[in-house]
C-alpha positions in Angstrom: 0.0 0.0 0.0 1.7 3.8 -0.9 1.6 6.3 2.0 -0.7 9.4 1.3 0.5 12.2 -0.9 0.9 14.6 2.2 3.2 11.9 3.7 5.8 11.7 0.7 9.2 13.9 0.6 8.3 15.7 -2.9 11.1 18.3 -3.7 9.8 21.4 -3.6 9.0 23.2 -7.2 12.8 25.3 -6.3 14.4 22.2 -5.8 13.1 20.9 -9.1 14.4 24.4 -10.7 17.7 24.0 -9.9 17.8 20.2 -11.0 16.3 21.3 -14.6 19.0 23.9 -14.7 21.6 22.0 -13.7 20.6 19.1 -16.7 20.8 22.4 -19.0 24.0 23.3 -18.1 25.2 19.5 -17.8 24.5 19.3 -21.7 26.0 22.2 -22.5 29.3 21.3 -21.2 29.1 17.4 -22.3 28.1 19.3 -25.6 31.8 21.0 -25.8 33.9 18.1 -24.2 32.8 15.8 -27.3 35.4 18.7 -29.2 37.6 18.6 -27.0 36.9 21.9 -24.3 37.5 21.7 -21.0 35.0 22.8 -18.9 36.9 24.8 -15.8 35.9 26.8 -12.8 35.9 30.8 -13.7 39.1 32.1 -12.1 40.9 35.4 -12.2 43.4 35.0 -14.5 40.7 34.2 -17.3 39.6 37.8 -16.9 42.2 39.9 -18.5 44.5 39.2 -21.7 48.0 38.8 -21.1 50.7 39.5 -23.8 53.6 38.0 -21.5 52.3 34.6 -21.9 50.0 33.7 -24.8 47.3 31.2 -23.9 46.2 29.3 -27.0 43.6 26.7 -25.8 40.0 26.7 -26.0 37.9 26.4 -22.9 34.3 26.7 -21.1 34.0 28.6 -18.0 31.4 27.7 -16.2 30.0 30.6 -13.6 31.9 33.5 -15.3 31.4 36.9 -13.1 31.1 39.9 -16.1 32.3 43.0 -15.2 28.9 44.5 -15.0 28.7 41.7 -11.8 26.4 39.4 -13.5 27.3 35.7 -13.1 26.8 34.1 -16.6 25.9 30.3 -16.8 29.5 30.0 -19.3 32.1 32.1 -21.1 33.4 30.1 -24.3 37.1 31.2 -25.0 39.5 30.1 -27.8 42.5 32.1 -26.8 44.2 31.5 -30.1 42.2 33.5 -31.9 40.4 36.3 -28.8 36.9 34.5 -29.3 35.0 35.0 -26.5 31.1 34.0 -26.4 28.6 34.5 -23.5 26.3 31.2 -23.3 23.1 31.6 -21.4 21.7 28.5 -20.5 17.4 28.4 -19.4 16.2 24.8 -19.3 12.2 24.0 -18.6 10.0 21.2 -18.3 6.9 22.6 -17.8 5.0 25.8 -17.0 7.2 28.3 -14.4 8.6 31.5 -14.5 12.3 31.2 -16.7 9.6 32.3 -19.6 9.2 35.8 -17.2 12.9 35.4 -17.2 13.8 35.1 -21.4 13.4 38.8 -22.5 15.4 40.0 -19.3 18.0 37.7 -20.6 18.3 39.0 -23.7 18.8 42.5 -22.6 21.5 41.6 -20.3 23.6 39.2 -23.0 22.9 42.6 -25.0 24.4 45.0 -22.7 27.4 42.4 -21.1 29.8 44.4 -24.1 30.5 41.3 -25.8 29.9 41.1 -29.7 28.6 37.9 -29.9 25.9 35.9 -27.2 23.9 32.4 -27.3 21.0 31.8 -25.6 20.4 27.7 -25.2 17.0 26.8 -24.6 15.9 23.4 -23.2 13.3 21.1 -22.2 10.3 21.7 -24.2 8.3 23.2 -20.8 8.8 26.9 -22.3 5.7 29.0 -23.6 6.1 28.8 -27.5 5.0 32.6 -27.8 7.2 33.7 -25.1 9.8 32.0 -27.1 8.9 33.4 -30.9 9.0 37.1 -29.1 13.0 36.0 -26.8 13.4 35.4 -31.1 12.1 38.6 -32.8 13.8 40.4 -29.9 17.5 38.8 -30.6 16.4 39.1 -34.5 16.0 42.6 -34.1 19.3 42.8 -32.6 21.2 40.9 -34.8 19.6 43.4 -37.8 20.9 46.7 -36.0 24.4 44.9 -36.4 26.1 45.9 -33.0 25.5 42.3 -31.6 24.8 38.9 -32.9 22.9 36.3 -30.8 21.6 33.0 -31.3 18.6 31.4 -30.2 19.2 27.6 -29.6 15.7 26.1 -28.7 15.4 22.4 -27.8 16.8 20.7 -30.2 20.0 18.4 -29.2 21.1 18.1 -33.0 21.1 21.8 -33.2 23.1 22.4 -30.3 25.9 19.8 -31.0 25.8 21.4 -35.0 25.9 24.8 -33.2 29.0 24.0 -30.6 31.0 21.9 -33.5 30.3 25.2 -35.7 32.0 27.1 -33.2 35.0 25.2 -31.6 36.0 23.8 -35.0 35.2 26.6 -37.4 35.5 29.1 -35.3 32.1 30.6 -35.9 29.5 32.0 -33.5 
């Protein structure tokens, strides 16, 4: 016989948050170390560009502080050639508020001062409305020419075709 309801240990709906988040992230960075990118810690000395001693490898920082003070999910950074890309990373199963969340996103990846930004989508729980408008508004964007983003939306093909695009061609 199965206890009540009342009498089980659900997690609560934040505890379920962070464990969607964390599968989004977790992708992401299994995503990069099929090419071959360490995923590392963010650290000091991968916030400033040093000409005494070149760096040349590519890597994915995960937590990396901007200088605005806004903790990005990951900084992707190929050394060798000064790439650096801002990867936002919302993942949802079902209803809940990181569709509130999208279009405040955007802004910020806009505003962080970096040329290029992606924003990775996950787990098919996003409103498809709020996501079409996160699109127009990164479209829009990209038109004025200033920044270029990238919408990756729940599709696992897409984001391996989109991280192989950019660690071994180099393109964003």
């Amino acid at each position: 016989m199965c206890p009540p309801t009342d009498e089980l240990d659900l997690p609560s709906q934040g505890a379920r948050a962070v464990r969607s988040g964390s599968f989004g992230q977790s992708s992401i960075e299994s995503g990069f170390k099929i090419y071959g990118v360490p995923t590392v810690n963010d650290n000091l000395e991968f916030h400033y560009d040093c000409d005494f001693w070149e760096r040349k490898e590519k890597l994915l920082i995960r937590q990396h502080t901007l200088a605005s003070g806004w903790t990005i999910d990951f900084l992707y950074k190929n050394f060798a050639i000064k790439q650096t890309l801002p990867i936002e990373v919302k993942n949802q199963m079902g209803s809940g508020t990181a569709d509130e969340k999208l279009a405040y996103t955007v802004d910020r990846l806009e505003a962080s001062g970096y040329p290029v930004f992606w924003l990775v989508l996950s787990g098919g729980g996003f409103n498809p409305a709020v996501v079409k408008d996160a699109d127009k508004k990164i479209k829009k964007l990209n038109a004025k020419g200033m920044v270029k983003g990238r919408l990756v939306y729940d599709e696992k093909s897409l984001l391996q075709r989109a991280i192989e695009r950019l660690v071994e061609r180099n393109e964003p």
